[in-house]
C-alpha positions in Angstrom: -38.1 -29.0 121.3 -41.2 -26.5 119.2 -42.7 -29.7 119.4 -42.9 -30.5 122.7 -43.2 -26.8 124.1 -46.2 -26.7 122.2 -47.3 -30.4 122.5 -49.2 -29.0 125.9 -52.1 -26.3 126.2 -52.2 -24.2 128.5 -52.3 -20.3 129.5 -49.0 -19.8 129.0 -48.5 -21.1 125.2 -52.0 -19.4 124.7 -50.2 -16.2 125.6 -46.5 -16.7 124.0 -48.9 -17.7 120.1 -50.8 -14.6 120.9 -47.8 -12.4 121.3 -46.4 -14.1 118.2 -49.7 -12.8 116.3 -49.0 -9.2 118.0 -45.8 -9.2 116.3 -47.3 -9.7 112.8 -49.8 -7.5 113.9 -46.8 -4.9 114.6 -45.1 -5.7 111.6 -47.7 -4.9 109.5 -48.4 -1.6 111.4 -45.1 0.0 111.1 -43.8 -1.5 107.2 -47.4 -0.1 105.8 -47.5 3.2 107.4 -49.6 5.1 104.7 -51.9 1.9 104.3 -52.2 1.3 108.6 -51.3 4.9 110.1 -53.3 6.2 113.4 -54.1 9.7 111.2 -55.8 7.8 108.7 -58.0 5.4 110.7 -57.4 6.4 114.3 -56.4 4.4 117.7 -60.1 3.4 117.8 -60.1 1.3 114.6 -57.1 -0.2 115.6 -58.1 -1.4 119.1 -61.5 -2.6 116.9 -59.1 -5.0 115.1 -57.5 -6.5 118.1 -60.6 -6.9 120.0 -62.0 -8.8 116.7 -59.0 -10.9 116.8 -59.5 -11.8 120.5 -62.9 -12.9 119.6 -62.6 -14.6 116.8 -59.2 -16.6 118.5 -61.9 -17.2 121.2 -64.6 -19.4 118.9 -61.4 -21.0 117.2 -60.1 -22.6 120.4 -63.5 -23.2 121.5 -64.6 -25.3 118.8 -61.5 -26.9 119.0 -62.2 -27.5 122.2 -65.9 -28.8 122.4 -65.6 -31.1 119.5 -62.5 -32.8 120.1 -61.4 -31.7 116.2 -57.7 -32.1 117.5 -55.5 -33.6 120.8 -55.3 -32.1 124.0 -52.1 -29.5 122.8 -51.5 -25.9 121.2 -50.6 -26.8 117.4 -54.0 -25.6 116.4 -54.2 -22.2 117.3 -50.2 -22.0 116.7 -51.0 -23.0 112.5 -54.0 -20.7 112.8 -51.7 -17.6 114.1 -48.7 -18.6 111.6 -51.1 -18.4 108.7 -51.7 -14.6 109.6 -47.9 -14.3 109.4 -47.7 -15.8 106.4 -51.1 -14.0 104.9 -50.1 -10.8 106.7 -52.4 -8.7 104.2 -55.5 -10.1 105.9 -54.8 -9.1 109.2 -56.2 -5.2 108.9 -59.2 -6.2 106.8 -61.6 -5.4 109.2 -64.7 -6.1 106.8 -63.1 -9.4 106.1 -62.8 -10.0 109.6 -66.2 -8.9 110.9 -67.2 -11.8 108.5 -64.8 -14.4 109.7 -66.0 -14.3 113.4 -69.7 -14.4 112.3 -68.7 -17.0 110.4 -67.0 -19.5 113.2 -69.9 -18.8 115.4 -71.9 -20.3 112.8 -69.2 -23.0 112.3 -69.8 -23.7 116.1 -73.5 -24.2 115.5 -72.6 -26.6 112.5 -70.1 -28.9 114.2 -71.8 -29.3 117.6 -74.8 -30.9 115.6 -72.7 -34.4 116.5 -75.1 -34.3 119.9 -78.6 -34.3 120.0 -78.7 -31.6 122.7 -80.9 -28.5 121.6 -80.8 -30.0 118.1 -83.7 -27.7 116.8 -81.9 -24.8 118.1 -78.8 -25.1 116.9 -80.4 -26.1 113.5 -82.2 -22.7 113.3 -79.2 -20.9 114.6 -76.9 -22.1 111.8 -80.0 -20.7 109.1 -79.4 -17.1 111.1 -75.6 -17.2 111.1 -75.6 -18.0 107.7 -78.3 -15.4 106.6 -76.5 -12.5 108.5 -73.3 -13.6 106.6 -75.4 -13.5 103.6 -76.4 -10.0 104.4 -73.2 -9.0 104.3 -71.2 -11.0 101.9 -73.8 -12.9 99.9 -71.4 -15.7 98.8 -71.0 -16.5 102.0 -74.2 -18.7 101.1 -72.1 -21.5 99.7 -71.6 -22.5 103.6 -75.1 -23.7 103.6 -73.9 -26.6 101.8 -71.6 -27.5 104.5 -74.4 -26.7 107.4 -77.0 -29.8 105.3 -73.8 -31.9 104.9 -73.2 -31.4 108.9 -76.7 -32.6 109.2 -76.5 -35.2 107.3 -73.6 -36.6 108.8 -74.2 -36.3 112.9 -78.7 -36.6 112.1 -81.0 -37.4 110.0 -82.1 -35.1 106.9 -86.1 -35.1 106.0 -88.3 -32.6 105.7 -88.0 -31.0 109.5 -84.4 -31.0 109.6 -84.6 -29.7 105.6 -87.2 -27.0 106.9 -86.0 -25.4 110.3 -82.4 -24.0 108.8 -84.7 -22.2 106.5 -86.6 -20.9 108.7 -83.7 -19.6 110.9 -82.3 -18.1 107.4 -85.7 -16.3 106.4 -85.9 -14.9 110.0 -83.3 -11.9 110.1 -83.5 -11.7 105.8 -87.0 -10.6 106.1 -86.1 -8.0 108.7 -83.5 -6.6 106.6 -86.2 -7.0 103.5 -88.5 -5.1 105.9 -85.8 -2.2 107.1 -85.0 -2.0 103.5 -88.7 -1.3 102.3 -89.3 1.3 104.8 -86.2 3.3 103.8 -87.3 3.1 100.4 -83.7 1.3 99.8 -84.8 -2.1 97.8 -82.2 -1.8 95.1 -79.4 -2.4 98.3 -81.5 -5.6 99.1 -82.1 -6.5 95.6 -78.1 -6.2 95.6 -77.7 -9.5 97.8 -78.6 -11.8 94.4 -76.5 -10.1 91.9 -74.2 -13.0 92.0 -71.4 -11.8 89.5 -67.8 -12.1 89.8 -64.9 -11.3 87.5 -63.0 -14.2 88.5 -59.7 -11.8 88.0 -56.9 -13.6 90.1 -54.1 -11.5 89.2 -53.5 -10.2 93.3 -52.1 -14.2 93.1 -49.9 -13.7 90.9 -47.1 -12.1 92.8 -44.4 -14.2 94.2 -45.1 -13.2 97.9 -48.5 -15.0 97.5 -48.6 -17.5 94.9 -45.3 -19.2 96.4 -46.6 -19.8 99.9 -50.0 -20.3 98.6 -48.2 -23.4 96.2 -46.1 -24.7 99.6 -49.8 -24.5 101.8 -51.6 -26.4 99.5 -49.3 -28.8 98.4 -48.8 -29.5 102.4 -52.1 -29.5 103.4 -53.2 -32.1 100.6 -50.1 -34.3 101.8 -51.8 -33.9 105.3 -55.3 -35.0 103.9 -53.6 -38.4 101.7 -51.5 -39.2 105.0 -54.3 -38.7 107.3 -57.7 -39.9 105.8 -56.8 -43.5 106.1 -55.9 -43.7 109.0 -58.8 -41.6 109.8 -61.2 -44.4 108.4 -60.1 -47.0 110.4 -61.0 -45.3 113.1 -65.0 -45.4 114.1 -67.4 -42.7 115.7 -67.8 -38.7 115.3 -64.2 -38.5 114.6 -64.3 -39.7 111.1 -67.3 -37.4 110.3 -65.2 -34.3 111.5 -62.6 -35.2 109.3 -64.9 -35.6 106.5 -66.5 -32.2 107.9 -63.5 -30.6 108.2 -62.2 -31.2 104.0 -65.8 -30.5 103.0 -65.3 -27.3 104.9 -62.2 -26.4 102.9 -63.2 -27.1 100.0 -66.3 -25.4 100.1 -64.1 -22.2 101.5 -62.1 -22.9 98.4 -65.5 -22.4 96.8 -66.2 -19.1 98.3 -62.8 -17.7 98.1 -63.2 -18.4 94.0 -66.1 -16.7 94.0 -65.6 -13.8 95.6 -65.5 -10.3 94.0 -62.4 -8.3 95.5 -59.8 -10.0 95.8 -56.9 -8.6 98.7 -56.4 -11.4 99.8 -58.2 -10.9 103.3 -60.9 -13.2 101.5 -58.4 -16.5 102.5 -59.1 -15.7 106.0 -62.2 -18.1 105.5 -59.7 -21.4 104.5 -57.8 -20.9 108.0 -59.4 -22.6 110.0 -60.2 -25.7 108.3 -56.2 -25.7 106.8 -55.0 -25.1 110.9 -57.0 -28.4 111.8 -55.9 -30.2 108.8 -52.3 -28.9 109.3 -52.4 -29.7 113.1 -54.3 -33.2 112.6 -51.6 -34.3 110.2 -48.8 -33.0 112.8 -50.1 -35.1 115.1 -49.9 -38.5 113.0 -46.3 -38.6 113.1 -45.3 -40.7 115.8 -41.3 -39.3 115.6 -41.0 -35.8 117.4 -38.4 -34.8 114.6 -40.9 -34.4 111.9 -43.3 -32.5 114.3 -40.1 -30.0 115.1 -39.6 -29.9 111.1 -42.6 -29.2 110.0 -43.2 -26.5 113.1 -39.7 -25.2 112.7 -40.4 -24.4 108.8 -44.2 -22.8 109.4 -42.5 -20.3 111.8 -39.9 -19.4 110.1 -42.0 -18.9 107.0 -43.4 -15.2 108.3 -39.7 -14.7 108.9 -38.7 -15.0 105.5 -41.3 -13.4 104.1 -41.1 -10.3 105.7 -37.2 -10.0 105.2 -37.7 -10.5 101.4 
C-alpha cells in the first residue's frame, strides 16, 4: 500500500512528503522551546529555514529529475524527508543548511557533466560552487575530488578539463582575498587553510544517534552489495551514476569526519547520496512487500524516536 501510494510522482505526494517534513519541522519547534523559541530568533529566522528547505527540496528533485538517478516515482524525496525525521537536530541548523543548498547546486553542475552541452560552463561553475563552499566551510574542498572523478567518468580529463575548474575556483577566492585585503582582515582569509580538527565524536555516542546511525548504514551498505551488480550489467550513464553516487558518499563520509563541530547538522551532506542509494535499492525488489517493509519501518523510525 506505502508502496504503491508513493510508487507515482506527482503534486499531490510532493505535497503529503512535504507536510510530513513540516511535522518534524513542528516537532522540533515545540519539544526544544528554549533552543527554537520566536523570542530568541524571531518569526524571520524561522520563515529563513523553511524557505531554505523549499530550495534546497527544489535542486534535490531536480537533479533527480534531469539525470535519471532514480525511476519515474516519490521514494527519493520520501527517504530524503524521513532522514530529517530521523536526524531531527539538523533541521534548524541554518549555517549547516546554507551549505547544503550551495552544495547541491554544485552537485547539479557535477552530475549533468554526462552531456556535452555547455561542458566548459558547467566545468567552471562546479570550480565556483565549490570555492564559495570553501569560503564558508573550507572542508567542503574534499568535493573537488568527486567534481574530477565526475569528469573523468562522463569526459575526458587532460590539461583543459584539469585547468578550467580551477579557474572557476580561483575566480570568487581571489575576490574574497581582495575584499579581505582592503579591510585589512587577512588573518580571516588566512583562516580558510587552518585545516585542524579534533576529531572528537562523542555527540555519537548517545543512543538516539549512534543507534539509527548503526541501522542507516548497515542498510544502505546492504543497498550498495544488492544493487552494484546488477548495476554493472547494465551499460551507459547509469552505471557511472551509481559509481558517482557511492563516490559521493563516501567522500561526504570524508567531510563529515573532518569537520570541526560536530551537532550533528554536519550529516546533512550524506542525505542525499544515502536517499538515492536507499531509493535505488527500493526499487530492485521486484515483490511490493519488501518495498512496504522497508518504507513502513523508515517512517515509523521518526516515530519512535521522538516518543523515546
Amino acid at each position: 500500500m506505502i508502496a504503491n501510494f508513493f510508487g507515482k510522482s506527482n503534486p499531490a505526494n510532493f505535497i503529503i512528503i512535504f507536510g510530513l517534513f513540516l511535522s518534524f519541522f513542528l516537532a522540533m519547534f515545540f519539544t526544544e522551546p528554549k533552543t527554537y523559541n520566536l523570542e530568541t530568533y524571531g518569526m524571520l529566522w524561522n520563515l529563513s529555514i523553511l524557505g531554505l528547505f523549499i530550495l534546497l527540496f527544489f535542486f534535490f528533485n531536480f537533479i533527480l529529475a534531469k539525470n535519471k538517478l532514480t525511476l519515474y516515482n516519490s521514494y527519493g524525496f520520501l527517504f530524503f524527508v524521513l532522514l530529517f525525521g530521523i536526524f531531527p537536530f539538523a533541521i534548524f541548523d541554518r549555517q549547516e543548511l546554507i551549505i547544503n543548498v550551495i552544495l547541491l547546486i554544485m552537485l547539479r553542475r557535477v552530475y549533468s557533466l554526462r552531456t556535452p552541452k555547455a561542458i566548459i560552463k558547467k566545468m567552471f561553475d562546479s570550480g565556483f560552487w565549490l570555492a564559495i563552499l570553501f569560503i564558508l566551510e573550507p572542508f567542503t574542498l574534499v568535493y573537488g575530488i568527486l567534481l574530477y572523478i565526475s569528469i573523468l567518468l562522463f569526459q575526458k580529463l587532460n590539461f583543459r578539463t584539469f585547468l578550467i575548474p580551477i579557474i572557476g575556483f580561483l575566480a570568487p577566492l581571489i575576490c574574497y582575498f581582495s575584499y579581505c585585503f582592503w579591510t585589512d582582515n587577512l588573518s580571516e582569509f588566512l583562516h580558510l587553510f587552518a585545516w585542524y580538527t579534533d576529531y572528537d565524536f562523542s555527540f555519537y555516542s548517545s543512543n538516539k544517534v549512534m543507534i539509527p546511525l548503526l541501522f542507516l548504514g548497515a542498510i544502505t551498505v546492504f543497498f550498495i552489495l544488492f544493487k552494484t551488480p546488477k548495476v554493472f550489467l547494465v551499460s551507459g550513464n547509469y552505471r557511472k551514476f551509481w559509481s558517482l553516487t557511492i563516490l559521493n558518499l563516501l567522500v561526504s563520509i570524508g567531510f563529515i569526519i573532518l569537520s570541526k563541530d560536530r551537532t550533528g547538522a554536519e550529516l546533512m551532506c550524506a542525505f542525499f547520496p544515502i536517499a538515492i542509494i536507499l531509493t535505488n535499492g527500493v526499487e530492485g525488489f521486484s515483490k511490493r512487500f519488501f518495498q512496504n517493509v522497508i518504507l513502513g519501518i523508515f517512517l515509523l523510525i521518526p516515530v519512535v524516536l521522538f516518543i523515546i
